[in-house]
N, C-alpha and C positions, 0 to 999 in steps of 0.2 A: 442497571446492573445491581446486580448485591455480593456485597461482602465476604460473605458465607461463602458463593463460590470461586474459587482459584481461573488465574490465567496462567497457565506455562507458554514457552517460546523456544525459540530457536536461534542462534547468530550464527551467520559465519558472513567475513570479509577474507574476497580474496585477489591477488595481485593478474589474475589473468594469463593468457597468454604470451604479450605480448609487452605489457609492461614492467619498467625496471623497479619501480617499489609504487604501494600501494596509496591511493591520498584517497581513500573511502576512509570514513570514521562510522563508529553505529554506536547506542550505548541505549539500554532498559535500565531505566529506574523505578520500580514494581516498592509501592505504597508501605512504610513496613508494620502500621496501627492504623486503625480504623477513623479515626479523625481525619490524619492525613491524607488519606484514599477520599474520605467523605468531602475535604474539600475542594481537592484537586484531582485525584485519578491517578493513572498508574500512565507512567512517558515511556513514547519506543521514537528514537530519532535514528536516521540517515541522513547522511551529509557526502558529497561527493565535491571533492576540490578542485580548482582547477590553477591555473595558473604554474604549472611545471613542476616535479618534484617536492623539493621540500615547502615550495610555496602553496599546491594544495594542501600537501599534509597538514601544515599549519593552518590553512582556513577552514578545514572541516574538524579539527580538533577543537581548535577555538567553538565552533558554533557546535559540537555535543558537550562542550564542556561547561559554555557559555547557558546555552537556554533552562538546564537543569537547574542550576543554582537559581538563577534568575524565577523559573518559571515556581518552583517549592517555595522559595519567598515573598511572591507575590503578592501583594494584597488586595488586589481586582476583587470586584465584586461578584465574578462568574468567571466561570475557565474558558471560555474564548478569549477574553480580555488579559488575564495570566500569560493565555499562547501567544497571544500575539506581542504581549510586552516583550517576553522573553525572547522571540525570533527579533525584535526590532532591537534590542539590546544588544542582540550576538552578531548582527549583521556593525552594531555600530562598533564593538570591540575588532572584529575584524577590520575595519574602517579606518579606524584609528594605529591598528600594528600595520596596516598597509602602508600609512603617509607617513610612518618612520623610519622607512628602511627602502632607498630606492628601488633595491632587486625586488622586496614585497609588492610593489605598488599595483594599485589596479587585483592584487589578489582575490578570488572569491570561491565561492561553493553552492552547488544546490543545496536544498537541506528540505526535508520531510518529517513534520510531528504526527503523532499518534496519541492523543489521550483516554483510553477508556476510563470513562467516569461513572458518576453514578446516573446522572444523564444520558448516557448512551457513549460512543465515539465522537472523538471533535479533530479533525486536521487540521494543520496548519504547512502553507510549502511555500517554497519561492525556487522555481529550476524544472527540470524535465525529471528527475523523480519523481516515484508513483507512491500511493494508498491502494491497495487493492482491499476486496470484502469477498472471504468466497461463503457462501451461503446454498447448502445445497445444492443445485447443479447449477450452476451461475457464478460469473467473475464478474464484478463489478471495478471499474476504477473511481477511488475516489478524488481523485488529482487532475488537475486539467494541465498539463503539460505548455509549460512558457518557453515555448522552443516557435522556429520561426512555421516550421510544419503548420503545432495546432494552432496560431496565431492567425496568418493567413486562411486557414477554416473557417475560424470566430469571424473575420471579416467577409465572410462568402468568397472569398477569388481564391478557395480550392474547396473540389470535396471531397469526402473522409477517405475514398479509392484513386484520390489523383497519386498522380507523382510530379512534384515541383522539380525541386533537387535533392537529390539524396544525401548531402550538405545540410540542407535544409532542416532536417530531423535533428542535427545536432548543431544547428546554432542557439542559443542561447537568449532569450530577450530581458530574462531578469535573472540575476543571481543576490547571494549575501556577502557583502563587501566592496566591490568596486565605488559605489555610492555611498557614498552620507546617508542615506535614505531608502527604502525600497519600499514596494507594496505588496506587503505578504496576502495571501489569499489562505482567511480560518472557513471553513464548512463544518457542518453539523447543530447540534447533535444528529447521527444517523442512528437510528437504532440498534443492539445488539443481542441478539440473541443468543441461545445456550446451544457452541457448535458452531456456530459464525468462528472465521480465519480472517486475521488480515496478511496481507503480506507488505513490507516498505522494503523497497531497492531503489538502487544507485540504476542508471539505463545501461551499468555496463550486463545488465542481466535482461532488459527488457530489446535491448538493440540485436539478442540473436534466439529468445525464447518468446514464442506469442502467447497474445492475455489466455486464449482457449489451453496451450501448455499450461502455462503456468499452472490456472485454474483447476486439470487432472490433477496434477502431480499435489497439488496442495491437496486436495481435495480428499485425494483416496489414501495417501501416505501419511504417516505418523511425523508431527512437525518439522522432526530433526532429519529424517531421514527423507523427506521434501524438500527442506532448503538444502540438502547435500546432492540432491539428485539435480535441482533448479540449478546448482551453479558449474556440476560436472558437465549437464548440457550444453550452458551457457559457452564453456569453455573448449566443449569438442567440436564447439561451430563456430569456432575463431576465436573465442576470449580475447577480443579488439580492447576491451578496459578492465580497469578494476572490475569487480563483481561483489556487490554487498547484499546479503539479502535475511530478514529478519522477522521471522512466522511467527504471530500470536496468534493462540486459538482461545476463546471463551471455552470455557471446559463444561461438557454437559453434565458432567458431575457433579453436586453439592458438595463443599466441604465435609470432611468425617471429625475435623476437628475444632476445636475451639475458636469464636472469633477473635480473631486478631494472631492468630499463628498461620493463616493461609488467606491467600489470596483472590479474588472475587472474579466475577464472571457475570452477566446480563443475564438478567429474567424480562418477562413482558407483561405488563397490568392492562387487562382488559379497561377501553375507554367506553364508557358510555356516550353513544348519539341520537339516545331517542329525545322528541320534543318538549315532555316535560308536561304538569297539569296547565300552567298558566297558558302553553304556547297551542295546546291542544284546545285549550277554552278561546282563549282568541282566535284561533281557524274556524271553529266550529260557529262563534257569532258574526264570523265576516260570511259565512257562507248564509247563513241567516237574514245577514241582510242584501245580499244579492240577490236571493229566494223574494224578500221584500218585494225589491225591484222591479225583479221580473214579474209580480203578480200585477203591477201596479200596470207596468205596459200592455202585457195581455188582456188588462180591463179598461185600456185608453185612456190613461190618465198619464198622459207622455211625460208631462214637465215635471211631476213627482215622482215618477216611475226612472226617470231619465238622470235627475239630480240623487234619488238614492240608490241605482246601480252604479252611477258613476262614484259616487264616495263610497259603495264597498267594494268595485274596482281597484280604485287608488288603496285604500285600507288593506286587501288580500296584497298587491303589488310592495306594500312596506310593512306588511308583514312578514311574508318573505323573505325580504332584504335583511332584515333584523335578525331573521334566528338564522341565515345562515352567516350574518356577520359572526352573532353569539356563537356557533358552531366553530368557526374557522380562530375564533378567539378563544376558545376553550381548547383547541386542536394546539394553538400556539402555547400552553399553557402546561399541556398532558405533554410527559415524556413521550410516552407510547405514540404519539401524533408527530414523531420527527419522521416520517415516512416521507415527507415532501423535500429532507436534504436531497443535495443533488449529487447525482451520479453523472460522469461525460462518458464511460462506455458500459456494454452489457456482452457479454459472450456465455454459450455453453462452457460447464466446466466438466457436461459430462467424457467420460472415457472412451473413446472413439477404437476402432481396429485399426485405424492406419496411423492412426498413432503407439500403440503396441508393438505394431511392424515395423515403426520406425525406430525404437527402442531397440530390438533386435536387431536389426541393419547397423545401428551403431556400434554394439556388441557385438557381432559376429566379425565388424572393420578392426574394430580393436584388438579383436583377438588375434584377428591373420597378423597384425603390423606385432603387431606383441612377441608371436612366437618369430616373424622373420627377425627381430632385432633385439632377441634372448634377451625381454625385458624381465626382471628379477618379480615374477608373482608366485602369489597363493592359490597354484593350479589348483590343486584338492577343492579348498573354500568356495573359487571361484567356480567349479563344476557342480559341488551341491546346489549351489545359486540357482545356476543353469537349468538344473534339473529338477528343482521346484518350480521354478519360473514353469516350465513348459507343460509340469501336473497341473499345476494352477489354472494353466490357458487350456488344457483336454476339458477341465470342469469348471470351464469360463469363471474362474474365482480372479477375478480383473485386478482385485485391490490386492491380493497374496504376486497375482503374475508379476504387478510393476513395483513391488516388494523388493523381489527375487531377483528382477531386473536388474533394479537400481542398484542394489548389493552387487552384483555381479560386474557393474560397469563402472562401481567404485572401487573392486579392486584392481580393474587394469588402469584406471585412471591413474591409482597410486603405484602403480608400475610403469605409468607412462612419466610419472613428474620426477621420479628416483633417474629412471634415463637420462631426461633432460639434465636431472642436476649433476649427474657422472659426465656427461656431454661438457659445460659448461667449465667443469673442475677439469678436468683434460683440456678442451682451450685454453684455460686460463694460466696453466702449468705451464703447455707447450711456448705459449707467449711467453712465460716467465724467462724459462729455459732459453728460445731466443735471442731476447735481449740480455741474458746473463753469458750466452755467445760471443752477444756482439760486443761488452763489452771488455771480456777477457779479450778478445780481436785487437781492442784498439787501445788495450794495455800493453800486449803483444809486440803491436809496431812505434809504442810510445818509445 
């Protein structure tokens, strides 16, 4: 990465469908001089709590609050080392406000780092939160999910299309806080390029959108208006949890301005792999003297013939050996040569038709349930929407249609949560009202 070019992003946390308050934390801390960037990178965390109410709140607040400080203070020698202080830090503050308060006990969180450095990307996770990488038409995960699901994979007795229990996806094998101790899992560096996305969420996003969704919506939409589209889906197909989710994109842009008033982004330095004079002179005299060799047998002179193919046999064989140790040691070396980080999944992220249709199908439910229960919308806005949406799809303009879409289904969305909350305020009256009944009633017969 360099300097010169900027990363922008995107947040949103949201309480879901179905929950009573939100225990997702997320927080960007984006480098703000060139030092600081040079020696640490630019932090995007997620953290998802568990432990009930205010007891996840507090575990996921603690570990975005916790690994920032920690991780900008560090004094490691290399930023995998930094990440990993800082997640083992925050897992032990959490640990610590746990075994002081019995309701806390046992409290914890997943939690997911993101560091774009000058290295490339480095994660750091512990939980079923994800790293995703979208990179032209491809979704990669960079997280291996410590749930009992991928666990049982890792051990062969399921594979990646079984179904164990559908429990199973959300039990939990490692989190930050229950323990004294955990074992976080750092990856990378992975390379980054100019135009690479990542995305970090909470699974209240990934438990009702798949890596191929995701991967569109990231893909073809302008950051902001991707993670608004990512968590309105999420939420019109149950929003069963919280929903956090937080898009950075390397910008293919170079900065127009000064270093150190904008923010960086990955370039790629071509590595060199060719042999080199010295590795090309010693190929060419081990073939020399197997050449030897063989003159030496064709002219039945076995024993000499015999003992110098055999030594530049053995000679070509640790020749070999050597320059591709030196290769794979100079790969270790080269930024550009973190192509071997590891990935655990890969999907298209291209744009499909039955996923367009399915957008629309969404949209078109929304809108009958809308107008049957004179939800308060921006008919007008929402019809322009519409109706660019469908010029867009007559002249397959794919990335303008789920544009148009998404606007369109974000404003019945916000006409569907105003209901809700006029719903809510009316029970909560009529309850008042009741009990303000009952007890004038039994004033009454006092």
């Amino acid at each position: 990465m360099r300097w010169e070019q900027k990363v922008q992003y995107a947040t949103i946390s949201d309480i879901g469908m179905r929950r009573k308050n939100n225990q997702d934390s997320a927080t960007v801390q984006l480098c703000g001089d060139h030092e600081t960037w040079n020696q640490y990178g630019h932090l995007f965390i997620v953290a998802d709590g568990m432990g009930g109410h205010a007891v996840g709140e507090l575990a996921s607040k603690i570990a975005v609050d916790t690994i920032p400080l920690t991780f900008f203070k560090s004094r490691a020698d290399d930023t995998q080392k930094a990440l990993l202080e800082a997640i083992e830090n925050s897992n032990a503050a959490i640990n610590e406000r746990g075994s002081q308060n019995e309701d806390f006990k046992r409290m914890g969180t997943t939690c997911v780092a993101l560091v774009l450095s000058p290295h490339g990307a480095i994660t750091g996770h512990v939980g079923d939160s994800r790293i995703y990488r979208i990179r032209e038409d491809r979704i990669e995960q960079l997280t291996f999910d410590h749930s009992l699901h991928w666990e049982l994979q890792r051990a062969g007795r399921l594979k990646p299309g079984d179904v164990f229990l559908p429990e199973a996806k959300h039990v939990i094998t490692r989190s930050l806080g229950p323990e004294p101790s955990v074992k976080v899992d750092i990856n990378g560096p992975h390379p980054v390029l100019p135009g690479d996305r990542f995305v970090l969420c909470s699974d209240g996003l990934t438990g009702h959108v798949k890596d191929p969704e995701i991967g569109m919506i990231v893909r073809e939409l302008p950051i902001e208006e991707s993670s608004r589209l990512l968590v309105n889906l999420a939420n019109l197909r149950g929003g069963s949890d919280n929903i956090t989710v937080v898009v950075a994109e390397a910008s293919k842009e170079a900065a127009t301005t000064e270093p150190g008033t904008e923010t960086p982004v990955a370039v790629r330095r071509k590595s060199s792999s060719g042999m080199g004079p010295f590795w090309t002179l010693a190929f060419w005299v081990t073939v020399v003297v197997l050449g030897i060799g063989g003159i030496l047998l064709v002219t039945e002179r076995f024993v000499a013939g015999g003992i110098v193919t055999g030594l530049g046999a053995v000679s070509f064989f640790v020749l070999i050996w050597q320059w591709l140790a030196k290769r794979e040691s100079a790969a270790a070396r080269d930024s550009d040569a973190t192509v071997h980080a590891q990935t655990y999944t890969m999907s298209s992220a291209r744009t499909t038709k039955e996923f367009m249709a399915g957008l629309a199908k969404i949209e078109r439910e929304l809108h009958r349930i809308g107008n049957e229960e004179s939800w308060e919308i921006d008919w007008p806005s929402h019809a322009n929407s519409i109706k660019a949406a469908r010029a867009a799809l007559d002249k397959k303009q794919t990335r303008r249609a789920m544009s148009e879409m998404g606007k369109a289904i974000d404003i019945l969305v916000v006409g569907l949560h105003a209901h809700r909350k006029r719903i809510r305020s009316t029970h909560i009256s009529s309850q008042t009202g009741s009990t303000d009944a009952m007890r004038k009633n039994d004033d009454s017969h006092g």
